[in-house]
C-alpha angles and dihedrals in degrees: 000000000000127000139183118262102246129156091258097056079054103050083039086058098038089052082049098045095044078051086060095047093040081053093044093056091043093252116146112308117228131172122262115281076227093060117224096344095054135113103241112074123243121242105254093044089061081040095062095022089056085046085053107054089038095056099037106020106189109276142160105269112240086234089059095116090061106052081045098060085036086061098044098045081051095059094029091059097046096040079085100058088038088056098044086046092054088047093052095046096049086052088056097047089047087054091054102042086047106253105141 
C-alpha cells in the first residue's frame, strides 16, 4: 500500500515506532495507532513471539546430516538428466543457427 507522505502518516509512524521502543524496554504494550497493518506490534503477538523463542531458540536439529545427504543426493542424481537436456538443447540450437 502506498501512501502520501502528510503530517498526519508521520506523526502516525513516530507514535508506532515510540510503541516499539516502549515494547523493546519492557515498558507497557499497546496495540498500533494503524490497527492490524501498522508498523507497532500488538500485545499478545510479542506475548507469544517472546514464549516462543523462550521454549524452541533456533538451533541446528540433531537429524541435520540427514536432510543434508537427502538434498545432495537430490542435485547430484538429476544433474545427469539437466546436463543431457542442455546438450540436447544446444544441438538443437546449433542445427537451427546453422552450425553444423
Amino acid at each position: 500500500m502506498i501512501a502520501k507522505l502528510t503530517a498526519e502518516n508521520l506523526r502516525k509512524f513516530a507514535a508506532a515506532q515510540a510503541a516499539q521502543k516502549e515494547e523493546a524496554a519492557g515498558g507497557a504494550k499497546k496495540a498500533s495507532s494503524f490497527g492490524s497493518m501498522g508498523f507497532a506490534r500488538s500485545a499478545t503477538n510479542t506475548v507469544d513471539r517472546a514464549k516462543a523463542e523462550e521454549a524452541a531458540p533456533h538451533g541446528v536439529p540433531r537429524n541435520w546430516q540427514v536432510n543434508v545427504r537427502k538434498q545432495l543426493k537430490k542435485g547430484l542424481s538429476g544433474k545427469d538428466t539437466r546436463m543431457t537436456k542442455i546438450q540436447k538443447r544446444l544441438d538443437q540450437l546449433k542445427k537451427e543457427v546453422g552450425g553444423e
